[in-house]
KOLLUM-281876 format. One record per residue (C-alpha): residue in one letter; x, y, z. Coordinates in pm, 1 decimal. Example, Ala and Ser with C-alpha at 12.3 -4.5 7.8 and 13.67 -1.06 7.14 Angstrom:
<recs>
residuo a u 1230.0 v -450.0 w 780.0
residuo s u 1367.0 v -106.0 w 714.0
</recs>
This chain:
<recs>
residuo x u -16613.8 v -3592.2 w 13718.6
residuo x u -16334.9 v -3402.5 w 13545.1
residuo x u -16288.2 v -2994.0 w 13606.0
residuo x u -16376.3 v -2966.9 w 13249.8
residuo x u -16715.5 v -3119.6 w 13307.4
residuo x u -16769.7 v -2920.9 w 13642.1
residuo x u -16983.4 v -2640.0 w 13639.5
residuo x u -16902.7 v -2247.9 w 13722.0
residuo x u -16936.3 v -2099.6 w 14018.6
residuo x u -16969.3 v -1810.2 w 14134.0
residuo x u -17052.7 v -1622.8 w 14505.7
residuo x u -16943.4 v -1317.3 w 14749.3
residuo x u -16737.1 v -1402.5 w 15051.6
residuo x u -16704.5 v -1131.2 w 15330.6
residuo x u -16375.0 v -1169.3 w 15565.0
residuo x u -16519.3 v -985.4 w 15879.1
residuo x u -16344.3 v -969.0 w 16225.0
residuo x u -16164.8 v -774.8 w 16500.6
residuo x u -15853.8 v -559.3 w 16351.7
residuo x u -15503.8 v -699.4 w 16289.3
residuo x u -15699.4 v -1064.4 w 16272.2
residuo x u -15529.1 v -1077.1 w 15966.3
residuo x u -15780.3 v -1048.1 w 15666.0
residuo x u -15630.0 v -854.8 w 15457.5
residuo x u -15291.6 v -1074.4 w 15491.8
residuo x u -15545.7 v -1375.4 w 15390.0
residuo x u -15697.9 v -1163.6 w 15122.4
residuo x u -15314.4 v -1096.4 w 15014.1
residuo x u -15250.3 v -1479.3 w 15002.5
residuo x u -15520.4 v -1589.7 w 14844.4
residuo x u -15530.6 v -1388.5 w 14533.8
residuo x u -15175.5 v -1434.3 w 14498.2
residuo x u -15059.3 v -1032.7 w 14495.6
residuo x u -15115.2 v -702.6 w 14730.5
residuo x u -15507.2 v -539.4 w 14736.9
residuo x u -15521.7 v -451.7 w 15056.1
residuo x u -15286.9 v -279.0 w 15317.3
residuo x u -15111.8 v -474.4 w 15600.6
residuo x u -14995.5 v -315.7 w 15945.3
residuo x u -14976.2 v -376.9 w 16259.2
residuo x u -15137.2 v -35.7 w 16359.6
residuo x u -15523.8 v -133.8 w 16455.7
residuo x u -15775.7 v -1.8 w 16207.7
residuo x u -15534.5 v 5.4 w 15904.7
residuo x u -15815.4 v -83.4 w 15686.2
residuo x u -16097.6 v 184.5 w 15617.4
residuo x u -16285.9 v 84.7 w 15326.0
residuo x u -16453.6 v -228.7 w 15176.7
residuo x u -16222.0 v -420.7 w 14923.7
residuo x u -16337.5 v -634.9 w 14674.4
residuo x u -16090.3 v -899.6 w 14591.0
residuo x u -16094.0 v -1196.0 w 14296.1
residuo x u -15999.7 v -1514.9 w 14351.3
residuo x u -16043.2 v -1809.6 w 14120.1
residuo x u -16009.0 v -2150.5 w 14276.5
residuo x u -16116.1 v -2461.6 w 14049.5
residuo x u -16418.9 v -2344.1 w 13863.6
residuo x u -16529.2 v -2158.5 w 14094.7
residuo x u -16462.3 v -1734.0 w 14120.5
residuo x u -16481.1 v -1662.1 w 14495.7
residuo x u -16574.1 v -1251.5 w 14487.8
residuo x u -16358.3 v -1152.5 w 14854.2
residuo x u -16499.0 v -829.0 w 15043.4
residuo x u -16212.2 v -720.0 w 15316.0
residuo x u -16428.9 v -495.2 w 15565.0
residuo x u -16246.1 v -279.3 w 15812.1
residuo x u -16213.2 v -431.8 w 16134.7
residuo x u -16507.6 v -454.7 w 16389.6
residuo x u -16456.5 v -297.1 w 16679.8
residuo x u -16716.3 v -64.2 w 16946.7
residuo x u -16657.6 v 257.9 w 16797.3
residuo x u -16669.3 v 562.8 w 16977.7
residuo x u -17006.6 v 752.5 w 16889.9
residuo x u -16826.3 v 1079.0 w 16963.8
residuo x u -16545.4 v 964.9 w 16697.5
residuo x u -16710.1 v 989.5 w 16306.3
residuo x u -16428.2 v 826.0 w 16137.4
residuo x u -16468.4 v 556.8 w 16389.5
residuo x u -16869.0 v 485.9 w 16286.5
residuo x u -16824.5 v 506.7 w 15973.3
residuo x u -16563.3 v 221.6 w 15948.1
residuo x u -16788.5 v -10.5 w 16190.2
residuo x u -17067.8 v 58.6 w 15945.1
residuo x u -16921.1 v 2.7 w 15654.0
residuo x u -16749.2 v -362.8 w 15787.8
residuo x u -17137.5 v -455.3 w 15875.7
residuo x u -17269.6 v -348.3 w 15528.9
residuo x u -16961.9 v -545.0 w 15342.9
residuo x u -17162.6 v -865.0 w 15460.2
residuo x u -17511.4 v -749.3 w 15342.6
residuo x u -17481.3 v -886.1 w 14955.2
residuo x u -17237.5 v -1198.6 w 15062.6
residuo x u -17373.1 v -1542.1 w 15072.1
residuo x u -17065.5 v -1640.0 w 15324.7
residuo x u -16926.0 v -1472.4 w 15587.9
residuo x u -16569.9 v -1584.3 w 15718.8
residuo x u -16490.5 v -1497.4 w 16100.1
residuo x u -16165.1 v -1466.3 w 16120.4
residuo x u -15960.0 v -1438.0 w 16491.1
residuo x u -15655.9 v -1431.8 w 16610.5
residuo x u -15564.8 v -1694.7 w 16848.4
residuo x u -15268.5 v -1558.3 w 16962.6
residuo x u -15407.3 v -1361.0 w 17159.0
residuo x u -15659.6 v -1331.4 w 17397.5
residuo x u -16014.9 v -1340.8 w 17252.9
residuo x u -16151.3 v -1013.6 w 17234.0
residuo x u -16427.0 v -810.6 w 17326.9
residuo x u -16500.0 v -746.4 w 16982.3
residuo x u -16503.9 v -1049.2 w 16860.3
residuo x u -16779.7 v -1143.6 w 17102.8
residuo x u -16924.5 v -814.5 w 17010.0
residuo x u -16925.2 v -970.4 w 16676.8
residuo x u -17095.9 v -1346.4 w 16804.5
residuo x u -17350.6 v -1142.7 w 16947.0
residuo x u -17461.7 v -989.6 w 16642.3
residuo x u -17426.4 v -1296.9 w 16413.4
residuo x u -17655.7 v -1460.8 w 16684.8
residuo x u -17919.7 v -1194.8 w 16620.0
residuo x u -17907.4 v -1273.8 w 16262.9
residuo x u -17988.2 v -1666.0 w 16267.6
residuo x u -18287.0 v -1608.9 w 16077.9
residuo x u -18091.3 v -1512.7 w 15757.0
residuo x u -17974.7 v -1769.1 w 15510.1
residuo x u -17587.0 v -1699.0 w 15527.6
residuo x u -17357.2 v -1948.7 w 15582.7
residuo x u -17093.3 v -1819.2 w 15838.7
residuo x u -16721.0 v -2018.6 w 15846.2
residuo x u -16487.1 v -1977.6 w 16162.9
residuo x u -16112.9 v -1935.5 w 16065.1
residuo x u -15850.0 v -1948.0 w 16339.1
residuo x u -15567.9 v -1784.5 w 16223.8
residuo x u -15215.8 v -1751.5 w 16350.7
residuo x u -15192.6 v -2113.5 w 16460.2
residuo x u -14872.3 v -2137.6 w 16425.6
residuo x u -14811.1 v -1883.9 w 16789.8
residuo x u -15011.5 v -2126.3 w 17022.6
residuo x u -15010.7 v -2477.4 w 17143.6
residuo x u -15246.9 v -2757.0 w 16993.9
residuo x u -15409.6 v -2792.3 w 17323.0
residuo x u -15514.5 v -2435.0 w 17351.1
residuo x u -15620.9 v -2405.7 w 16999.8
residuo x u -15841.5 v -2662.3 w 17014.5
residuo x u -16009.1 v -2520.6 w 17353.4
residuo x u -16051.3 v -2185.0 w 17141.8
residuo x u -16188.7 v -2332.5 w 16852.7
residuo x u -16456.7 v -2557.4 w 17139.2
residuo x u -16531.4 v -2226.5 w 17326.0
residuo x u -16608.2 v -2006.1 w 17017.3
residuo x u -16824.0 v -2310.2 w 16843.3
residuo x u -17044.0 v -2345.6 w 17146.9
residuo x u -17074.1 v -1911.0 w 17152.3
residuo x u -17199.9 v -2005.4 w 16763.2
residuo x u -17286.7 v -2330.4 w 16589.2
residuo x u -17059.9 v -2250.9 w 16272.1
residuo x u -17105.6 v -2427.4 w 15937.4
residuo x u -16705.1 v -2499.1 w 15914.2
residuo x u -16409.9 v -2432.0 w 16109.6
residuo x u -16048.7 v -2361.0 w 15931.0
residuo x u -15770.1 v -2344.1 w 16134.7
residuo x u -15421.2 v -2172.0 w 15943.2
residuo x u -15162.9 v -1933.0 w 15915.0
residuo x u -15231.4 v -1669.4 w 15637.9
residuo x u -14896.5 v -1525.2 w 15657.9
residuo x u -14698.1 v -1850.8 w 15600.5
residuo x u -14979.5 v -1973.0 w 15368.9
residuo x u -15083.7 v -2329.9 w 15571.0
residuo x u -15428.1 v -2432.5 w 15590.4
residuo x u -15537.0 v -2153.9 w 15339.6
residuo x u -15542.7 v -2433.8 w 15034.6
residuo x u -15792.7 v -2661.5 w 15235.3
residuo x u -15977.2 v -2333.1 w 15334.8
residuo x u -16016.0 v -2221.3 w 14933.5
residuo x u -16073.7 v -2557.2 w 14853.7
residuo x u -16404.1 v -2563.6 w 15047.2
residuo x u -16532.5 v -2218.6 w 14901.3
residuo x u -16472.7 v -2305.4 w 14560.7
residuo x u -16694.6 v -2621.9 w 14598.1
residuo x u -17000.3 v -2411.7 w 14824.9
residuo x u -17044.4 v -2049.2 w 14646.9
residuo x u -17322.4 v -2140.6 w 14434.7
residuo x u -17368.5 v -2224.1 w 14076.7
residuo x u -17325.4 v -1971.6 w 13835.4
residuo x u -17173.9 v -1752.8 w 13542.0
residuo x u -16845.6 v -1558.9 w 13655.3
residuo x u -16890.1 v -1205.9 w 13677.1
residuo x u -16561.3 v -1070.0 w 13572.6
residuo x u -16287.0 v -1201.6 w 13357.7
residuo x u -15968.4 v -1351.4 w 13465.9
residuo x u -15701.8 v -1145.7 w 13490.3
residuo x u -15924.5 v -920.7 w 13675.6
residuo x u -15781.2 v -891.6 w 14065.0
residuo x u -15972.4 v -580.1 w 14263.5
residuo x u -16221.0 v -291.4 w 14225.9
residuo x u -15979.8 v -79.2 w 14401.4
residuo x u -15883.6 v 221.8 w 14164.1
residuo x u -15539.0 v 284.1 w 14110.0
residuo x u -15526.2 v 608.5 w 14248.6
residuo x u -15645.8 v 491.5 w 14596.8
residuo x u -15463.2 v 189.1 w 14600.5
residuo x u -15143.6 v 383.4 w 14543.7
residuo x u -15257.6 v 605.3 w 14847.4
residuo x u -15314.2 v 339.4 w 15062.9
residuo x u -14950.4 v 132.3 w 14991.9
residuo x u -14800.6 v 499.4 w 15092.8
residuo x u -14986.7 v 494.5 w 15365.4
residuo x u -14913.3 v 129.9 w 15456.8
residuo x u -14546.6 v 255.9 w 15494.5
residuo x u -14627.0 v 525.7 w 15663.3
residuo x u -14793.5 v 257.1 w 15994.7
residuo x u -14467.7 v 34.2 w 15902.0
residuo x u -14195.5 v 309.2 w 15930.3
residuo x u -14345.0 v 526.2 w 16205.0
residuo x u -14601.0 v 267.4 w 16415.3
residuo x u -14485.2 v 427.8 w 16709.0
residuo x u -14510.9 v 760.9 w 16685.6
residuo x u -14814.3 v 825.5 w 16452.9
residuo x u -15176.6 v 764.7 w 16568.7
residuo x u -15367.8 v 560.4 w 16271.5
residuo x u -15595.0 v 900.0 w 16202.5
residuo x u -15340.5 v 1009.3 w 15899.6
residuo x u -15461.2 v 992.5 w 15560.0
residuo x u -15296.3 v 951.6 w 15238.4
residuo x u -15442.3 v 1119.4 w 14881.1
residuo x u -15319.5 v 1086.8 w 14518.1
residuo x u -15314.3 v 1454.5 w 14392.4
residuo x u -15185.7 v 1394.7 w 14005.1
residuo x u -15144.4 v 1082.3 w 13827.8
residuo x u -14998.0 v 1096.7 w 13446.1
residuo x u -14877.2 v 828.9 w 13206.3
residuo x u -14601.0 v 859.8 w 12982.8
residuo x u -14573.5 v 707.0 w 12629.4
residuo x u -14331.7 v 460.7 w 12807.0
residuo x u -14515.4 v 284.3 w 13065.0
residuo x u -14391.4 v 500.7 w 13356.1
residuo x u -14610.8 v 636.7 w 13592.4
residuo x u -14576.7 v 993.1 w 13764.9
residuo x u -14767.3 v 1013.8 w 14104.3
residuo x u -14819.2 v 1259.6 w 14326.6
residuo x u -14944.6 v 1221.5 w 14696.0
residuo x u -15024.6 v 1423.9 w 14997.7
residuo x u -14962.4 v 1312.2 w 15348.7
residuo x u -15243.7 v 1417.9 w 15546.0
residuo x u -15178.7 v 1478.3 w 15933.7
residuo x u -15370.1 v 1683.8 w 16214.4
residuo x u -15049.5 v 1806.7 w 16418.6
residuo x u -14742.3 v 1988.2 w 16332.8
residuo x u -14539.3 v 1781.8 w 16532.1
residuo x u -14625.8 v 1460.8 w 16382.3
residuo x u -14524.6 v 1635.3 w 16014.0
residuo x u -14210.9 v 1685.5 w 16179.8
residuo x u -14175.0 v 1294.9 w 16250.5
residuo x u -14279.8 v 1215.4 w 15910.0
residuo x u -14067.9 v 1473.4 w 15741.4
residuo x u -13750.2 v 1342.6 w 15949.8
residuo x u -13405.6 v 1506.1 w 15981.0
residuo x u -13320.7 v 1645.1 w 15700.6
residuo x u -13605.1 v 1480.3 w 15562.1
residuo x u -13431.0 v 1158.5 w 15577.4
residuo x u -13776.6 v 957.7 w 15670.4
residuo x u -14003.7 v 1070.1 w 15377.5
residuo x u -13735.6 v 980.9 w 15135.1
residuo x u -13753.7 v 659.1 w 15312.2
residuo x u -14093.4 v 649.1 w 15263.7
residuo x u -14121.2 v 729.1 w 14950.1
residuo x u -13858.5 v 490.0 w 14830.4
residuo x u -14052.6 v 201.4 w 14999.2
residuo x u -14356.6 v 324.6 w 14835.1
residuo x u -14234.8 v 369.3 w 14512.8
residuo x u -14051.0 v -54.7 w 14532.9
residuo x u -14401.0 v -156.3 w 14621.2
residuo x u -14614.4 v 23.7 w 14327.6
residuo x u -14354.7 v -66.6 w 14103.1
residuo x u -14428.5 v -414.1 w 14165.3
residuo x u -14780.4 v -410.9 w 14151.2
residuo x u -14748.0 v -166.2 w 13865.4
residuo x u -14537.3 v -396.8 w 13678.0
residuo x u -14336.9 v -19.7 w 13558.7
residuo x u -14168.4 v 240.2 w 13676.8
residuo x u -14307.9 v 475.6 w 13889.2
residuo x u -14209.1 v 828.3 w 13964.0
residuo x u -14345.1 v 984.5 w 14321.5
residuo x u -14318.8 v 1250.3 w 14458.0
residuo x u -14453.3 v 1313.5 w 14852.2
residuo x u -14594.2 v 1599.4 w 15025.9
residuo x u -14687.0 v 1628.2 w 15394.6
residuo x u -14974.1 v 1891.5 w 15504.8
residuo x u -15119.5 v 1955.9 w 15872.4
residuo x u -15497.1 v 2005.9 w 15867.6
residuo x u -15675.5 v 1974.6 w 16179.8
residuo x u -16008.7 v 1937.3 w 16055.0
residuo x u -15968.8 v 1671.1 w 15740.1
residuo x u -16133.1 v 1407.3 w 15919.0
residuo x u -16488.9 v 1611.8 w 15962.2
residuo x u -16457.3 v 1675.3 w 15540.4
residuo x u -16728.2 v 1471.8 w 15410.5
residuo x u -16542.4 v 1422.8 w 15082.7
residuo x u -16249.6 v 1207.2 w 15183.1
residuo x u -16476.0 v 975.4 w 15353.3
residuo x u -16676.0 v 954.7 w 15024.4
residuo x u -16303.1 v 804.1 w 14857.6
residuo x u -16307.2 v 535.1 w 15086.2
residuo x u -16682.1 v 446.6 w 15039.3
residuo x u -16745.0 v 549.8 w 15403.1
residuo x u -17046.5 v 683.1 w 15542.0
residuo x u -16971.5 v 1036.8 w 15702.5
residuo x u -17302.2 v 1016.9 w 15915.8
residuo x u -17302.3 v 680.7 w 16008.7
</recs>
């Protein structure tokens, strides 16, 4: 049977694991361009993203949830990203796991195995994908793959490298053919839900982790203040760095402010590529101690303050 004669298909996939597993760097490769933020600071991701991928004739819908880990119940911001990763598989008909073998598995992760255990009465189909095979032997991999099988009788198992792109055709491959039957939902040209204003934030704040993973904790935020479009494409943006200590708006603002023109020169390269036009930003930095208790920002990320 020819594509031509196949029929559509369409179906929600949630990419769920511990953080830095690398979804949103196999969200990144499989729709072919940047929708979500990639560091190697744990907890990058906050909110849900909602990702299109067409493989085939099949549209595979992609929800990138934060990554799971036991959240401190004294820490909000910390709840309300666990919740929000466990209600980014509640409308999916697959769930990916996706771990790291490079490193020791986690207690998350079996966190995680637990809870998909608890849930074997559902009709989701859950997929293991081992990614980062290219950082351990064959031997070990294979033991891995054995170990977290037996912890969960999984429907498939991929084994790739999102970052250097192996495996992840074979992976698509068997989405496309299992999302069920059914009229696309959005044309296709169409890449994220994200708005434009947040996903500008979040690419300044991706620099941010890259720039200064040392010395910042991950509890900065990132807001577009002013967006305006010119007759000629360009873009003017303006953004304020959020931070809870004077000293660490002292690290971002650098000497001389040498780093946030640094920042904002990465920033500005990576929006104008996703942008496809030139982009004019301009960066502030303000302490506030208390921005993470204001309901309102977590309502931008789709988080649930009282989680």
């Amino acid at each position: 049977m020819t594509i031509e004669n196949q029929k559509e298909r369409f179906g929600f996939v949630a990419l769920i694991g511990e953080p830095n597993a690398g979804k949103s760097t196999l969200l990144n490769k499989v729709i072919g361009t940047k929708v979500s933020i990639v560091s190697a600071k744990a907890q990058t991701t906050r909110t849900r993203v909602l990702a299109v991928a067409i493989q085939d004739q099949s549209q595979i819908v992609f929800v990138d949830t934060p990554g799971i880990f036991e959240a401190d119940k004294k820490n909000k911001m910390e709840r309300a990203i666990v919740a929000s990763a466990w209600e980014g598989i509640a409308d999916t008909e697959i769930i990916v796991l996706l771990v790291d073998v490079s490193k020791k598995i986690g207690a998350s992760t079996r966190l995680i195995l637990e809870r998909l255990n608890q849930d074997r009465e559902s009709k989701k189909r859950y997929i293991l994908v081992l990614n980062k095979i290219d950082r351990i032997k064959r031997d070990a991999l294979l033991d891995i793959s054995s170990s977290l099988n037996d912890a969960y009788n999984f429907e498939a198992t991929f084994m790739l490298s999102a970052l250097k792109g192996s495996g992840v055709e074979g992976f698509m491959k068997y989405l496309a053919g299992n999302v069920p039957e059914g009229m696309w939902h959005y044309p296709e040209d169409h890449l994220t839900d994200m708005p434009m204003r947040l996903m500008a934030a979040e690419v300044t704040r991706e620099k941010l982790f890259k720039l200064l993973h040392q010395e910042l904790p991950y509890s900065l935020t990132v807001e577009t203040d002013k967006w305006e479009d010119f007759d000629n494409g360009d873009i003017k943006i303006d953004q304020t760095i959020f931070i809870n200590r004077e000293a660490h708006k002292k690290i971002i603002l650098g000497k001389g402010g040498s780093m946030i023109k640094k920042i904002g020169q990465q920033s500005r390269a990576e929006l104008e590529r996703i942008f496809e036009t030139t982009v004019h930003l301009k960066l502030f930095v303000k302490v506030s101690e208390t921005w993470m208790d204001d309901d309102e920002r977590y309502s931008i990320w789709g988080l649930n303050p009282n989680a």
